[in-house]
VOPAGU-2260 file (C-alpha; in pm, 1 decimal, decimal comma):
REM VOPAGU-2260
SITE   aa  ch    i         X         Y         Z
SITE  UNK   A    0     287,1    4543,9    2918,5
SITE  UNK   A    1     138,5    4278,3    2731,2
SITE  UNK   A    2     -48,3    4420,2    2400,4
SITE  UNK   A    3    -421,5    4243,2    2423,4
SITE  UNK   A    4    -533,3    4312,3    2058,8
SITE  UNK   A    5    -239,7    4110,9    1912,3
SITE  UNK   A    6    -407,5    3751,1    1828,7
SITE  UNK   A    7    -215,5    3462,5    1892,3
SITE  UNK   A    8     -97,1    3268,6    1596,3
SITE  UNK   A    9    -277,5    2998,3    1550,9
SITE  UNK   A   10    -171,9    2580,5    1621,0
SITE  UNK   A   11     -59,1    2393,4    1362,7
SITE  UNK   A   12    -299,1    2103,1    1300,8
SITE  UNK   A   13    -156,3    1749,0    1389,0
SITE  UNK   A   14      -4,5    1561,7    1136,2
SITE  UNK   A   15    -178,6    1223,1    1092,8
SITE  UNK   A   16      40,9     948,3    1097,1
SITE  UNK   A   17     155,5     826,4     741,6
SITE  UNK   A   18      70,1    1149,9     568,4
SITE  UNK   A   19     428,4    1251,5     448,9
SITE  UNK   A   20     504,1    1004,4     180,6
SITE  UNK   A   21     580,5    1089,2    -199,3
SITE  UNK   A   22     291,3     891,6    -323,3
SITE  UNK   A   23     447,5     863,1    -730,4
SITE  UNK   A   24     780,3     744,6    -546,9
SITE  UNK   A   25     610,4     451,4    -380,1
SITE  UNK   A   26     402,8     350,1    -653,2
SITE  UNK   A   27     735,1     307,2    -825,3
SITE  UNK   A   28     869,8     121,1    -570,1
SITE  UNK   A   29     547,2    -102,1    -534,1
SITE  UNK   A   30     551,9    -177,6    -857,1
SITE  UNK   A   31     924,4    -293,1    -909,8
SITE  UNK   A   32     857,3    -513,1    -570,4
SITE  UNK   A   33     537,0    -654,1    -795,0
SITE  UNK   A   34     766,2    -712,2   -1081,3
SITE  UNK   A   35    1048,7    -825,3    -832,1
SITE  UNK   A   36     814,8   -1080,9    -694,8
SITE  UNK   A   37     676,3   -1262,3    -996,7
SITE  UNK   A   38    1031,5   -1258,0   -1182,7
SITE  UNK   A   39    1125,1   -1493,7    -841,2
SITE  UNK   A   40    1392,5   -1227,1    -763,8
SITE  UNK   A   41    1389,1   -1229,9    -400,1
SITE  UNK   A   42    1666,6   -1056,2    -324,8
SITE  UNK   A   43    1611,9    -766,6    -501,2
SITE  UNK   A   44    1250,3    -777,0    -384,9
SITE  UNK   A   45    1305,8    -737,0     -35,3
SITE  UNK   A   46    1566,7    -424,0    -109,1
SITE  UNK   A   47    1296,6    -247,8    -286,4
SITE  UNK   A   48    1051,9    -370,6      41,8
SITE  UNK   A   49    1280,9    -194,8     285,9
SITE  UNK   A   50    1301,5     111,1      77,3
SITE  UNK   A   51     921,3     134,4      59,5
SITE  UNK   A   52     860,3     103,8     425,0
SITE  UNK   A   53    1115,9     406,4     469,5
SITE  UNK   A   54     905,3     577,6     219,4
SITE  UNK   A   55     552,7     523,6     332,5
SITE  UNK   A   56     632,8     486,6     697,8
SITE  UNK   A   57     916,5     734,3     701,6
SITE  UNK   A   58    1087,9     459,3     909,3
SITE  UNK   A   59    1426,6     413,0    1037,0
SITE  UNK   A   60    1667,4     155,5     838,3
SITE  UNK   A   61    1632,2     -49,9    1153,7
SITE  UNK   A   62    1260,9     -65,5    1175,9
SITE  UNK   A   63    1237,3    -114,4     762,9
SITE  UNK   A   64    1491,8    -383,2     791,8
SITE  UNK   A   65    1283,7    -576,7    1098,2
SITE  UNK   A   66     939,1    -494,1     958,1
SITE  UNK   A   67    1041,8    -617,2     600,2
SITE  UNK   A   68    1136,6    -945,3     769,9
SITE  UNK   A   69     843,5   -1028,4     933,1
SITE  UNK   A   70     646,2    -903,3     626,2
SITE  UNK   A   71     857,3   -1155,7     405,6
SITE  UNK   A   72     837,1   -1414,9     635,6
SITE  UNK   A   73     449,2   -1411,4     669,2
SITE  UNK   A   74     433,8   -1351,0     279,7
SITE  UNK   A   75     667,9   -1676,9     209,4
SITE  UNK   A   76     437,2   -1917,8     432,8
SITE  UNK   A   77     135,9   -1777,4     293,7
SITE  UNK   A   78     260,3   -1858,5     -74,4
SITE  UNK   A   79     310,6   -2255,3      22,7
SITE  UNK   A   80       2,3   -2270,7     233,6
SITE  UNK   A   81    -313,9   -2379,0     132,2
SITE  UNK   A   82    -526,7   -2298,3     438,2
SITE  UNK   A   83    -513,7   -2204,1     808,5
SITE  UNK   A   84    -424,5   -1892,5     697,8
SITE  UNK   A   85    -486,9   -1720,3    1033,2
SITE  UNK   A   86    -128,0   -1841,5    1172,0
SITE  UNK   A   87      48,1   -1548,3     900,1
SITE  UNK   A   88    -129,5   -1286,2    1110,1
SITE  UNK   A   89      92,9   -1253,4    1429,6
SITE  UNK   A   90     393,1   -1192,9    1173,9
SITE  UNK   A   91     199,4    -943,9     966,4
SITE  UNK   A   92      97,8    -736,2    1316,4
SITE  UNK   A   93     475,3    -737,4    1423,3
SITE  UNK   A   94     596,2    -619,7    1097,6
SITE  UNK   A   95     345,3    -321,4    1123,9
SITE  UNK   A   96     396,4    -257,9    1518,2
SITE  UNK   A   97     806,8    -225,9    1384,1
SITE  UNK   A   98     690,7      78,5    1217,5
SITE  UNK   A   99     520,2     256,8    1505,3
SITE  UNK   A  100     191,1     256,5    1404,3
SITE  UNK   A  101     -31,3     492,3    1671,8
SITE  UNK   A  102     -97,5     379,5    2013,6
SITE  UNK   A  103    -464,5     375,0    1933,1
SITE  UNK   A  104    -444,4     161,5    1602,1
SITE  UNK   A  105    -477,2    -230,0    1678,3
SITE  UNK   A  106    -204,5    -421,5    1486,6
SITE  UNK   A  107    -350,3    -753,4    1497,4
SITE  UNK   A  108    -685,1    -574,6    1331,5
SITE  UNK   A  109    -491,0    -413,1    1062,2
SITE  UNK   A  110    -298,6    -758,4    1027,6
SITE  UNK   A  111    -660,1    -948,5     990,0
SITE  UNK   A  112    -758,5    -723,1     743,2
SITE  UNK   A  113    -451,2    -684,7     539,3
SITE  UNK   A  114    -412,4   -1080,3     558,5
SITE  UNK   A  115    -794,9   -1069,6     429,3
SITE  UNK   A  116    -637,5    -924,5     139,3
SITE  UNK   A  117    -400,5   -1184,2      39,0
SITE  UNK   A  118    -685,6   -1460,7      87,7
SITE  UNK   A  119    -923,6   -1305,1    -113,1
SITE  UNK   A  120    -647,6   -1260,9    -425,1
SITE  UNK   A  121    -617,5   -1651,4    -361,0
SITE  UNK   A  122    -999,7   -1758,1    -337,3
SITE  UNK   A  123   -1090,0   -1537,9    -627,4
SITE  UNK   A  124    -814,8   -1511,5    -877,5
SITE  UNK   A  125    -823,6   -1344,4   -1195,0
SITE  UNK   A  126   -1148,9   -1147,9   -1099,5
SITE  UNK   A  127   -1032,7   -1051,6    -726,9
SITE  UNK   A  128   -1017,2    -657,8    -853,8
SITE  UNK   A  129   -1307,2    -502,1    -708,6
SITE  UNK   A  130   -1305,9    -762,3    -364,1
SITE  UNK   A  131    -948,6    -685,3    -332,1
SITE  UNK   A  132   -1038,6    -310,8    -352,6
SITE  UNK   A  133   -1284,5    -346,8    -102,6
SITE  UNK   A  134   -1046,4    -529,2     120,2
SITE  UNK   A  135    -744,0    -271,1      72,4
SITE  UNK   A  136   -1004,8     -26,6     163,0
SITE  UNK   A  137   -1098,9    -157,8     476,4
SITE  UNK   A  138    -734,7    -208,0     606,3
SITE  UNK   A  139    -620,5     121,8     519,0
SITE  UNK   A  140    -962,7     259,6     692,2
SITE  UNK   A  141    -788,3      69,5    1024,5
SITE  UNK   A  142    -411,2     196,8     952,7
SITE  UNK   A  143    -499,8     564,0     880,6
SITE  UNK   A  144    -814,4     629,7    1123,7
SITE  UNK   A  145    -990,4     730,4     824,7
SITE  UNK   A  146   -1381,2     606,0     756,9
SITE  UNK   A  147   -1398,5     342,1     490,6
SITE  UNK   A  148   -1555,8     617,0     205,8
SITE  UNK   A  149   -1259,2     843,3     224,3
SITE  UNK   A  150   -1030,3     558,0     118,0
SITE  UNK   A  151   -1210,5     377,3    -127,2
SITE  UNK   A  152   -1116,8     485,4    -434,7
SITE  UNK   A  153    -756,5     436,3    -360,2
SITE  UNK   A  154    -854,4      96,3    -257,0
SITE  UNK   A  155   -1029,2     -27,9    -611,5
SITE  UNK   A  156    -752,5     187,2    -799,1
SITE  UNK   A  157    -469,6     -50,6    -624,4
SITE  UNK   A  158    -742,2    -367,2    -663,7
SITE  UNK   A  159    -764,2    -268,8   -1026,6
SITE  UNK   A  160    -364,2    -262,0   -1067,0
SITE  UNK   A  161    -334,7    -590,8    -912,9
SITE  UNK   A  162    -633,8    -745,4   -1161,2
SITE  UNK   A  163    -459,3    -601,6   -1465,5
SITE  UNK   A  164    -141,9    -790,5   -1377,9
SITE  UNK   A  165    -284,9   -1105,9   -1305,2
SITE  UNK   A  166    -502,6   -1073,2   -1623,4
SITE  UNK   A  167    -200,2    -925,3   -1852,0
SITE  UNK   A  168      36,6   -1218,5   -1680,4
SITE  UNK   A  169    -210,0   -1496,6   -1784,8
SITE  UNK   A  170    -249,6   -1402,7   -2146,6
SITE  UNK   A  171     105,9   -1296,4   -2217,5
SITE  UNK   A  172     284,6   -1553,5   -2409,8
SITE  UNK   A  173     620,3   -1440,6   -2209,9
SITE  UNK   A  174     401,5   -1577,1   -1877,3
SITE  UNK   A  175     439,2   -1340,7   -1510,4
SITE  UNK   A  176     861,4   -1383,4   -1513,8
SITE  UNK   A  177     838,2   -1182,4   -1889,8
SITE  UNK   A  178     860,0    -831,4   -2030,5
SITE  UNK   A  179     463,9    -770,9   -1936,3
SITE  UNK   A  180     480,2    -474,3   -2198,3
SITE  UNK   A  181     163,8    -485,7   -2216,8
SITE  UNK   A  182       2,9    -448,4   -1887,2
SITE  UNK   A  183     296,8    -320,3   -1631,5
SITE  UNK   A  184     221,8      76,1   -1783,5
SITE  UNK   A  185    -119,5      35,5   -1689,9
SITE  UNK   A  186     -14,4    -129,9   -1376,9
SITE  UNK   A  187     202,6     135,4   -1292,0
SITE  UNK   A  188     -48,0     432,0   -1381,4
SITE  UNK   A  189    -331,4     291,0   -1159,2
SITE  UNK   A  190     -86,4     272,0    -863,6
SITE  UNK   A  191       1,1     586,5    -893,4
SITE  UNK   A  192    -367,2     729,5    -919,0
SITE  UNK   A  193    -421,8     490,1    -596,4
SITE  UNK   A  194    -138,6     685,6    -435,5
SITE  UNK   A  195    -220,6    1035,9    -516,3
SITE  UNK   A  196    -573,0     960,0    -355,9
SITE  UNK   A  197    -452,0     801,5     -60,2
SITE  UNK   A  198    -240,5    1115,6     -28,4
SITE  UNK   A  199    -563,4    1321,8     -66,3
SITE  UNK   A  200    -692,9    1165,4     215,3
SITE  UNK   A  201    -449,8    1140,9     447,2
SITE  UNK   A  202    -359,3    1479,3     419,8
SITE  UNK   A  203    -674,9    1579,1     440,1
SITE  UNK   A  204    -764,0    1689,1     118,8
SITE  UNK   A  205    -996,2    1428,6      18,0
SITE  UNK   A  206   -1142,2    1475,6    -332,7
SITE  UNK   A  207    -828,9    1662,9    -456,9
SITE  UNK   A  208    -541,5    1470,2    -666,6
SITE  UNK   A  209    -379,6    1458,2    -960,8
SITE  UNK   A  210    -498,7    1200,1   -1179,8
SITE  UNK   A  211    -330,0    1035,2   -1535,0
SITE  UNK   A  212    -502,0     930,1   -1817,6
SITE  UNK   A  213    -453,7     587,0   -1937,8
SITE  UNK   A  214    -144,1     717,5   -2253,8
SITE  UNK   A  215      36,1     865,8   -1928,5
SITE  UNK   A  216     -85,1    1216,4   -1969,0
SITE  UNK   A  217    -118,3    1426,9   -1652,7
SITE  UNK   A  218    -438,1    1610,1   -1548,7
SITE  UNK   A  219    -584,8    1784,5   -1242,1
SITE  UNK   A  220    -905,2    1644,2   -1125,2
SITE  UNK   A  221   -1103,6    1519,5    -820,7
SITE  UNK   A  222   -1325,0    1240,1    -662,5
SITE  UNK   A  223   -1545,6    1250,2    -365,8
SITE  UNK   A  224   -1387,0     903,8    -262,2
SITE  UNK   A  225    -981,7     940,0    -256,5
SITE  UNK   A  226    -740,7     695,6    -127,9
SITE  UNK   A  227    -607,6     417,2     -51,4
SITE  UNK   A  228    -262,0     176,2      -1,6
SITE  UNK   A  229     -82,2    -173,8    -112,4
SITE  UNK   A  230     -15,3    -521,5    -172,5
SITE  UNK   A  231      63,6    -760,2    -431,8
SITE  UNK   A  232      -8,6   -1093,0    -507,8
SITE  UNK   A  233     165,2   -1421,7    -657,7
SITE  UNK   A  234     144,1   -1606,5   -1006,5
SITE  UNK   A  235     -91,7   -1818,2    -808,5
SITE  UNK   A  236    -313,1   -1529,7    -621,6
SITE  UNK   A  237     -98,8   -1541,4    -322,3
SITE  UNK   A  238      -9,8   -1191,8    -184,1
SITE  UNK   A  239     380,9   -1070,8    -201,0
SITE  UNK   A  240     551,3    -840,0      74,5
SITE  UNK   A  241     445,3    -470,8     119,8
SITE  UNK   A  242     501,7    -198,8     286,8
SITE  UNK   A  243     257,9     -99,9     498,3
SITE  UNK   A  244     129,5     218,2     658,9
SITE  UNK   A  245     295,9     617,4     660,2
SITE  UNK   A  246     471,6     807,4     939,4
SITE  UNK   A  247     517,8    1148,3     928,9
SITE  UNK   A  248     852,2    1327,1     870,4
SITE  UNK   A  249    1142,2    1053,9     819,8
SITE  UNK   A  250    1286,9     973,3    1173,5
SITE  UNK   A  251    1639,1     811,6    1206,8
SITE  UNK   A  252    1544,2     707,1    1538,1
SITE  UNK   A  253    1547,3     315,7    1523,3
């Protein structure tokens, strides 16, 4: 006989897609893919690319590898153009559709918006922080199925990272191929505050993260707007491969 008074245990809750990443991990790997980029080390750039689609897609090696060539390939014509910059799109959406993005999320939107990204690094330049923000916001808001508010502050943190570079590159003697002493810390520490908050978020804990105080000191804290994710730009305000959206659990299925 089947005892009525014992409750049922309760459903998990779904996972969201892309909510299983080690957000401190990636920001490391952004940010040697950053300093990849402007040192003109392609090789090693697109090795660090494939392992940061694994980590914030949780994809296969096969999908990394495919994704992280169309991603390259629409980042390399988009660094020599200089306009029509609508024909990159197509490359960007296949690079994200490699990674299995939900049946319900448009790749060719997320590609317009990320591709919004690089333009506005371009137009702008050395002040593109806070319109880069906005535009990071508003493609991760389109990846993770997440309104535009519960991503933003991940999106100015990662805007903010990319302004510091392009400021720290243009008054360091050493130019963006040097050292950058002085700015990559900084650069590193607001990518990893963007990553914690887009962690938050897509995990559903929005307003929760760990955040780091500029000398690299570790404290708890919160914000009503978390999170946000990536991309980086050239010497010239161009943008430079990323890695774009998370999975959940690492599959090995290609």
């Amino acid at each position: 006989m089947t005892d009525l008074s014992t409750k049922p245990a309760p459903l998990e809750p779904a996972r969201r897609w892309g909510a299983d990443f080690d957000p401190d991990r990636l920001a490391t790997l952004e940010l040697r893919m950053w300093k990849a980029y402007y040192r003109r080390q392609p090789a090693r750039l697109f090795g660090w690319l494939v392992l940061g689609l694994r980590e914030q897609a949780q994809a296969s090696w096969r999908r990394a590898l495919f994704a992280s060539l169309w991603l390259t390939k629409a980042a390399a014509g988009f660094s020599r153009a200089t306009g029509d910059y609508d024909r990159y799109a197509p490359d960007i959406a296949r690079g994200y559709r490699m990674l299995g993005l939900p049946e319900q999320v448009n790749p060719d939107e997320v590609a317009r918006r990320e591709l919004r990204w690089w333009v506005v690094r371009r137009e702008i330049g050395l002040a593109a922080g806070q319109a880069a923000g906005e535009a990071i916001t508003r493609t991760y808001a389109a990846i993770y199925e997440l309104p535009e508010e519960a991503v933003a502050e991940a999106g100015r943190l990662r805007g903010e990272a990319a302004e510091v570079r392009d400021r720290g590159a243009t008054a360091d003697s050493d130019g963006p191929a040097g050292a950058g002493r002085g700015y990559w810390p900084e650069v590193g520490r607001l990518l990893r505050e963007s990553y914690r908050n887009l962690k938050a978020a897509v995990s559903g804990r929005a307003g929760h993260f760990t955040s780091e105080a500029p000398g690299g000191n570790v404290a708890t804290g919160s914000s009503a707007l978390p999170g946000v994710a990536r991309r980086s730009t050239t010497p010239s305000g161009t943008a430079a491969p990323r890695a774009p959206a998370s999975r959940g659990r690492r599959s090995r299925k290609a």
